[in-house]
C-alpha positions as CSV (number, residue, x, y, z in Angstrom):
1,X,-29.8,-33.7,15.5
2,X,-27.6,-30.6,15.5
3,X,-28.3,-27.3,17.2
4,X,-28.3,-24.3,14.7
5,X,-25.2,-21.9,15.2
6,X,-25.7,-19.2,17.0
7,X,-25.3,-15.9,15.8
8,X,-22.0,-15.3,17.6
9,X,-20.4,-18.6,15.9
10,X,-22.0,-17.8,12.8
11,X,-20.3,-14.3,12.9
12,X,-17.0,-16.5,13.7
13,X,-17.6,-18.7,10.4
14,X,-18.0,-16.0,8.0
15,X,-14.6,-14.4,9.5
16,X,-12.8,-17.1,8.8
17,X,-14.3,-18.2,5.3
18,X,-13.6,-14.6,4.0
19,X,-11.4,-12.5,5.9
20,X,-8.6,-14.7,7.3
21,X,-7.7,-16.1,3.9
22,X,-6.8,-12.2,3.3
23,X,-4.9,-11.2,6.0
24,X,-1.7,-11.8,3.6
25,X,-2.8,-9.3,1.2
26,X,-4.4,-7.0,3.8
27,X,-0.8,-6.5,5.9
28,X,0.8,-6.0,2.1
29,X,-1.7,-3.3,1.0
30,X,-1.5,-1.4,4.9
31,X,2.3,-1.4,4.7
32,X,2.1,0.5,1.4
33,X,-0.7,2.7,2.6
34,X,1.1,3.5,6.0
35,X,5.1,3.0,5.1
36,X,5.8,1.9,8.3
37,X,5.1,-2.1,9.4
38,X,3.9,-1.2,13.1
39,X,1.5,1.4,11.7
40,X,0.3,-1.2,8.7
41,X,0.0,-3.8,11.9
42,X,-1.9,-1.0,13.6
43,X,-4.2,-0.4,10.4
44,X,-4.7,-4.0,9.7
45,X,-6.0,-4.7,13.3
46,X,-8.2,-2.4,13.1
47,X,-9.6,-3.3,9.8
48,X,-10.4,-6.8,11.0
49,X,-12.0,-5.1,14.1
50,X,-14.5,-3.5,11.7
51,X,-14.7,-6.7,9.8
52,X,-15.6,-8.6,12.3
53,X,-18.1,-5.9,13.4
54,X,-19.5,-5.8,9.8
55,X,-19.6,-9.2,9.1
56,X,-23.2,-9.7,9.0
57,X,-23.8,-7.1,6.9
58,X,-21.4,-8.7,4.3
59,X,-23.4,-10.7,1.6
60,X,-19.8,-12.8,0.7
61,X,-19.4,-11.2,-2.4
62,X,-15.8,-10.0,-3.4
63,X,-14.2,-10.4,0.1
64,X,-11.4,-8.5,-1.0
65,X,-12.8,-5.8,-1.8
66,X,-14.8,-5.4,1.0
67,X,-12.2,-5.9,3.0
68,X,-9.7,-3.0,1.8
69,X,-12.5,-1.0,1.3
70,X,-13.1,-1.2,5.0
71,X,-9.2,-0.8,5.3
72,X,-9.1,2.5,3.3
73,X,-12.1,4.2,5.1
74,X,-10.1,3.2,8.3
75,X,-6.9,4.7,7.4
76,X,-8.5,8.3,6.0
77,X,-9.6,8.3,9.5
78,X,-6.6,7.6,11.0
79,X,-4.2,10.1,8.9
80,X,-7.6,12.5,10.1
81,X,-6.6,12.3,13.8
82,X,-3.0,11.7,13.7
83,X,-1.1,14.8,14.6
84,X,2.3,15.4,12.6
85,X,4.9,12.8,13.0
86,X,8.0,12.9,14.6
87,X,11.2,13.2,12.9
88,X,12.4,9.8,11.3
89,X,14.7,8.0,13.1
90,X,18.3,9.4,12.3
91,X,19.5,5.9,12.8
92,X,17.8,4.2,9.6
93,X,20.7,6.1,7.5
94,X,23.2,4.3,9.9
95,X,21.6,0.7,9.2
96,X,22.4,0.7,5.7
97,X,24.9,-1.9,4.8
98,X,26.7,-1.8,1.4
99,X,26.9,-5.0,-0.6
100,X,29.6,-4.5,-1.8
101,X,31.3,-4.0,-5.2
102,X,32.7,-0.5,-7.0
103,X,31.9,2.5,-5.1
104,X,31.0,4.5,-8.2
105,X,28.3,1.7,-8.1
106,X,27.1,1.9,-4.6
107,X,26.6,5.7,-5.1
108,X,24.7,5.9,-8.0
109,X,22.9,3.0,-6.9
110,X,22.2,5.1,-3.7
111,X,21.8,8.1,-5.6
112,X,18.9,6.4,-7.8
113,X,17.4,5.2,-5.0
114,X,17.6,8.5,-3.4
115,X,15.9,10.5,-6.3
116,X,13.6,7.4,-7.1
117,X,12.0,7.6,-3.1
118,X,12.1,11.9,-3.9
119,X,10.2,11.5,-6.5
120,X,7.8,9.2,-5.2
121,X,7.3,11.4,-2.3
122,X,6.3,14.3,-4.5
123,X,3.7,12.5,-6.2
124,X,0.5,14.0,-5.1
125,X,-1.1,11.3,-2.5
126,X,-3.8,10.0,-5.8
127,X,-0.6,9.1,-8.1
128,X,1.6,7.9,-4.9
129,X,-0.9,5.5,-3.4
130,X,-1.3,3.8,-7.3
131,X,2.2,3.1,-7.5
132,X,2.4,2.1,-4.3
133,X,-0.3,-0.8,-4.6
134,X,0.3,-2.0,-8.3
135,X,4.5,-1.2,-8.7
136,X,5.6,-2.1,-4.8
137,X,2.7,-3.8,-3.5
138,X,1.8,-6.3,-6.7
139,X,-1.9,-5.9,-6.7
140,X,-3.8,-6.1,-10.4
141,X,-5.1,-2.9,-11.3
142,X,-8.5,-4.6,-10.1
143,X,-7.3,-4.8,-6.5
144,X,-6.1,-1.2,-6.2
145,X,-9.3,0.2,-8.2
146,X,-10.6,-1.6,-5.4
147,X,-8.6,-0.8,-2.5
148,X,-8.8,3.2,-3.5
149,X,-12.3,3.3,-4.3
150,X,-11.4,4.2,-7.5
151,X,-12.2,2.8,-12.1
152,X,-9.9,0.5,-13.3
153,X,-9.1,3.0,-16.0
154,X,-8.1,5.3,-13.7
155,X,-5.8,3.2,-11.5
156,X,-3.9,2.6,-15.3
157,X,-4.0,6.8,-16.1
158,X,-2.7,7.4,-12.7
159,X,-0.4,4.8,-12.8
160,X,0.8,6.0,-16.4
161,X,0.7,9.6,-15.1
162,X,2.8,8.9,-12.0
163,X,5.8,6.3,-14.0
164,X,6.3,9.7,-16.3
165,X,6.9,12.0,-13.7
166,X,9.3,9.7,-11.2
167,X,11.2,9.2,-15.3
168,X,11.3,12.9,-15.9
169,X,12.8,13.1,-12.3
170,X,15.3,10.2,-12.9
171,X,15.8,11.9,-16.5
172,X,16.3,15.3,-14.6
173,X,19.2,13.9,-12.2
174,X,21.3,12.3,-15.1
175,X,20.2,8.4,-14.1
176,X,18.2,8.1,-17.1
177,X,18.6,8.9,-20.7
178,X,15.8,10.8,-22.2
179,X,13.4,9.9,-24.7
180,X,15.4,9.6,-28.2
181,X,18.5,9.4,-26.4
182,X,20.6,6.1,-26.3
C-alpha cells in the first residue's frame, strides 16, 4: 500500500507535467519580450518562480497559456521598477562579421536591416510585441493572443497594422518598391 503524496511532491508533479514541457517556448517568448537573453533568463526564472508558487491554483487547463500569462504580468512589473537602461554596448557594432560577397550587397543588406530594426523600434509597444511573437518568435496567433492578453483578431489587425508601417518605412528608404510599382 502506497502513501498518498504529499502536498509538496504533489506541487512537484504538476510542475513538471505542465510547466517544464514549456520552458522551450517560455525562454523564446521572454527573449522577444525583453531583447536581451540574460534579461529573458531573468524573466523566465522568475515566471517559473510564480509557477511553482501558483501551481495549486492551476486547474491544468491550457498550460501555456497560463504560463505566459503569468510571464507577461511578470514582465509589466519588471519594465515598472526598472530604471532607464544604460547605453548599449558600443562593442556589438564591432562584433559584426561580414559574410562576404559584393560590398554594394553587404550595405544594403545592412542598410535594410538597419531601417527594418528602426522601424520596428517605432512601433508603438502593442504593434511591436505582435510582431515580435508571431514574425520573430513563431508563435500561432493563438499563443500571442495568449501571451498579450489580448483576441485572436486582434493579434491578426495589429499584426496587419504593424507589417504596413515597417513596408511604408522600407518603401520610404528606397529598399522596397511601392504598391503598383515593379
Amino acid at each position: 500500500m502506497s502513501q498518498p503524496l504529499s502536498a509538496d511532491d504533489r506541487r512537484k508533479e504538476a510542475f513538471e507535467r505542465h510547466v517544464v514541457p514549456e520552458l522551450d517556448v517560455l525562454l523564446r517568448v521572454a527573449t522577444a519580450m525583453t531583447r536581451r537573453l540574460v534579461d529573458a533568463e531573468d524573466l523566465v526564472q522568475d515566471t517559473l518562480l510564480r509557477a511553482y508558487g501558483g501551481i495549486d491554483r492551476f486547474d491544468g487547463a491550457s498550460p501555456r497559456a497560463w504560463l505566459l500569462t503569468i510571464m507577461r504580468n511578470a514582465e509589466v512589473n519588471r519594465t515598472r521598477r526598472r530604471r532607464p537602461g544604460l547605453l548599449a554596448d558600443p562593442d556589438d557594432a564591432a562584433r559584426v562579421a561580414a559574410d562576404g560577397g559584393r560590398p554594394e550587397d553587404l550595405v544594403v543588406g545592412e542598410t535594410f536591416d538597419a531601417v527594418v530594426a528602426d522601424a520596428l523600434d517605432r512601433l508603438p509597444t502593442r504593434f511591436r510585441d505582435v510582431v515580435q511573437l508571431v514574425d520573430l518568435e513563431g508563435l500561432t496567433y493563438a499563443e500571442a493572443a495568449a501571451a498579450l492578453a489580448i483576441p485572436v483578431g486582434t493579434v491578426m489587425s495589429r499584426l496587419h497594422r504593424a507589417r504596413g508601417r515597417i513596408r511604408a518605412r522600407l518603401s520610404a528608404a528606397g529598399l522596397v518598391a511601392r504598391k503598383g510599382e515593379t
